[in-house]
N, C-alpha and C positions, 0 to 999 in steps of 0.2 A: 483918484486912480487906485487901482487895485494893489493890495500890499502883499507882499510875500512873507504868509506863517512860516515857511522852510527857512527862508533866510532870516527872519527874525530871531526864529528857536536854533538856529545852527550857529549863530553870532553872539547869542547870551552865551554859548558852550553847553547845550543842552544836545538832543537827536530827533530825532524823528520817527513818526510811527507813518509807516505805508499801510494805505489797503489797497490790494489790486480789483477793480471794476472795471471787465472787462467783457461780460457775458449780460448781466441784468443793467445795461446800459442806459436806464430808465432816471430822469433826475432824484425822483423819490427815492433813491439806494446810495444816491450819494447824497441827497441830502443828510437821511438816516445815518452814512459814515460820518458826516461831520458832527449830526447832535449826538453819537455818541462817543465824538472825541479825539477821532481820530487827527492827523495833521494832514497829510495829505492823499489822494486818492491817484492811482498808478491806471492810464488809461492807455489801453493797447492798441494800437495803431500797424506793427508790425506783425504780427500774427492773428490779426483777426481785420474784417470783412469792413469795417465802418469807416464811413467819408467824413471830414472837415464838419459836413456839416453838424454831426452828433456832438462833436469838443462846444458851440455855445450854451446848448442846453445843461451839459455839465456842467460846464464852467459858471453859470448863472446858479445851479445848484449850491457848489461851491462857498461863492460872493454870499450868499443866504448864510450859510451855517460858519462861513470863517476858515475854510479849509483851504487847502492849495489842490490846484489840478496838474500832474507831471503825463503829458503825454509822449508815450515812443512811437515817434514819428518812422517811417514808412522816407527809407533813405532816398529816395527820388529829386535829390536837388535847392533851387535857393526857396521853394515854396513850402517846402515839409515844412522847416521849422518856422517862418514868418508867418504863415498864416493860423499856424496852433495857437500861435501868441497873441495873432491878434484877435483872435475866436473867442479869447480868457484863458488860457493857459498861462499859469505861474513859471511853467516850467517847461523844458522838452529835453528827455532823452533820445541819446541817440546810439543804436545797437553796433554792436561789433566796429569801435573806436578802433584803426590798427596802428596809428603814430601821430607824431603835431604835428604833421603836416595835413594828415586830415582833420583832427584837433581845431587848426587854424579856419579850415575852412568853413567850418561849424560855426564858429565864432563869426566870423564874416559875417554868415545868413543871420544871425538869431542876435545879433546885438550891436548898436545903433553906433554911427561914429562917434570916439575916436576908437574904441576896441572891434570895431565891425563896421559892414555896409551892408545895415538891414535898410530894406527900401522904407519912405515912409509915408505913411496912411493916415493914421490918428482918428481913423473916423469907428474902429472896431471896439469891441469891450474892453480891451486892455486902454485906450483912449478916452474912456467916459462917452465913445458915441460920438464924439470930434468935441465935447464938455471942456475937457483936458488943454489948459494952457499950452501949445506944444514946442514950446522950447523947454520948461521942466520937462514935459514928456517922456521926450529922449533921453536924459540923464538915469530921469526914473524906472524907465522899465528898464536898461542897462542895470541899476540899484536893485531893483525886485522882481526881475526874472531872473529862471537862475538854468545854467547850462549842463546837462548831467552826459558825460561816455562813459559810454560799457564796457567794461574788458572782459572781453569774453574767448582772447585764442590768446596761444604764446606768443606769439609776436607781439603782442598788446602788452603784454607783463615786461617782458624783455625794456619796452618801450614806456612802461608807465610814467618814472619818471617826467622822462620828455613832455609824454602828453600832459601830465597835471600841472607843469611848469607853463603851460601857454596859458597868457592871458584872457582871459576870460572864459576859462573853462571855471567852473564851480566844483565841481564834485564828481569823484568817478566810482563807477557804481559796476562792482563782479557781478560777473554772471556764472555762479560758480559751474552749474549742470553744460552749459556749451564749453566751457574751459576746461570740466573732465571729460567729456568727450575728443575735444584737442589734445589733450595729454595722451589719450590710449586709453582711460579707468572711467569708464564709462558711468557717471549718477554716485561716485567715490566719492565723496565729496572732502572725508576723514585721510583719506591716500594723502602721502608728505607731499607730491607734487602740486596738489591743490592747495595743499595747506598753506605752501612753499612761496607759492602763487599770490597767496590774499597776503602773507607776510609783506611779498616785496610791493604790493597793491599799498598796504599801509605805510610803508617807513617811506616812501614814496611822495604819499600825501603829507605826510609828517616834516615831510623835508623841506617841502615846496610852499607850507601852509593853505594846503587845500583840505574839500571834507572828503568823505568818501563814503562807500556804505555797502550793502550787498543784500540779496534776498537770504531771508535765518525761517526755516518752517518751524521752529519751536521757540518757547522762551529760552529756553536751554542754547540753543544755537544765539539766539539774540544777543544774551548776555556774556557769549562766550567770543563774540567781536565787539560786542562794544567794548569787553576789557583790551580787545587788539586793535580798538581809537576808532571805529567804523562809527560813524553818525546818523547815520540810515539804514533801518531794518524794516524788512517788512514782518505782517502781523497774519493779516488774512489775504485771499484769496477769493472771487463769489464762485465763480467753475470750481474748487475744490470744498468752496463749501457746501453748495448744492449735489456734488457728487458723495461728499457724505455721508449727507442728510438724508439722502434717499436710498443710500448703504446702508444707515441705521434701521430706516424705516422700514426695508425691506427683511432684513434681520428680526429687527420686531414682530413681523406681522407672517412673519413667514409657517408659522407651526398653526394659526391660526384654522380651527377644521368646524365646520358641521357636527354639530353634537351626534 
């Protein structure tokens, strides 16, 4: 059965590197993310266009190079999250988390009794194809999937705690640009309110013994939550990296004239 690099490296006391893949949704790019190291690859589900069916060819991807797949699921119910998982998804987030009470209910869909009542199948990727002995099964993918909310409005912050206190939640993960938006400072990210925010996000997890993490555009930013205990940053982006690229290229080639 499929094993979870995020829960591996987040258990030794190490972090995680994100890439987000969510425009060149082609296996070949995530293969490429994994031979070149990445840990896990961030597939969009919520802001972008793509059905169930795209998460197995990723996730096969994946299983090739050793990487995890975290898909943010598309809030619709007990299918969003069981069926990402059983597609091969390591992981699913889930956007705009606003208390444990939905917390729990999360937990419910995405993971097997005694901490949930995910339906059972055992015949998808995350099952070996029905390979999978299925009574480890359910233990296992409970072990090595892993459950990520987003806080991403004040109400969620106010509430963090809470939420990272329910069982079998994994890891909560800011969203800092919808969170400055909720405060009134639009894309601030530096504003004390935001800051304010990822603070009470951390001492939160810190209290509760969960991980947490949040998107950092630079190293500078990365290093400057990891030292505020955040476990998960991300790195790249493929839309900002192909937006660019071809910023560059157009910049370069722009003076270009006929003799």
């Amino acid at each position: 059965m499929i094993k979870s690099r995020v829960k591996s490296i987040l258990r030794s006391g190490g972090f995680v590197r994100v890439v987000g893949i969510n425009r060149v949704a082609d296996p070949w790019f995530t293969e490429l993310a994994g031979k070149l190291g990445f840990d896990v690859v961030w597939f969009d589900m919520e802001h972008r266009g793509y059905g169930y069916d795209r998460i197995d060819p990723l996730s096969l991807a994946c299983r090739a190079t050793g990487i995890d797949l975290m898909v943010r699921i598309r809030k619709n119910g007990y299918t969003s999250a069981m069926r990402a998982l059983e597609f091969g998804a390591n992981g699913v987030m889930v956007p705009h988390c606003q208390n444990a009470e939905e917390a729990r209910q999360w937990v419910e869909w995405a993971k097997f009794p005694p901490l949930g009542n995910r339906g059972f199948d055992g015949a998808g990727a995350d099952g070996d194809y029905a390979l999978a002995d299925p009574v480890p099964y359910l233990k296992d993918r409970n072990d090595e999937t892993f459950l990520a909310v987003q806080i991403e409005d004040q109400h969620a912050v106010e509430h963090a705690e809470a939420i990272a206190a329910v069982d079998g939640v994994d890891l909560l993960f800011v969203g800092p640009a919808d969170l400055s938006i909720d405060f009134g400072v639009p894309m601030q990210r530096e504003h004390p309110l935001v800051q304010g925010a990822l603070d009470k996000v951390a001492k939160a997890a810190a209290r509760t013994g969960k991980w947490w993490g949040t998107v950092t555009n630079t190293p500078a930013e990365a290093q400057k939550e990891l030292l505020r205990g955040a476990r998960m940053i991300t790195c790249a982006d493929d839309h900002f990296i192909l937006v660019k690229g071809l910023q560059d290229a157009q910049k370069q080639f722009e003076h270009v004239r006929i003799p």
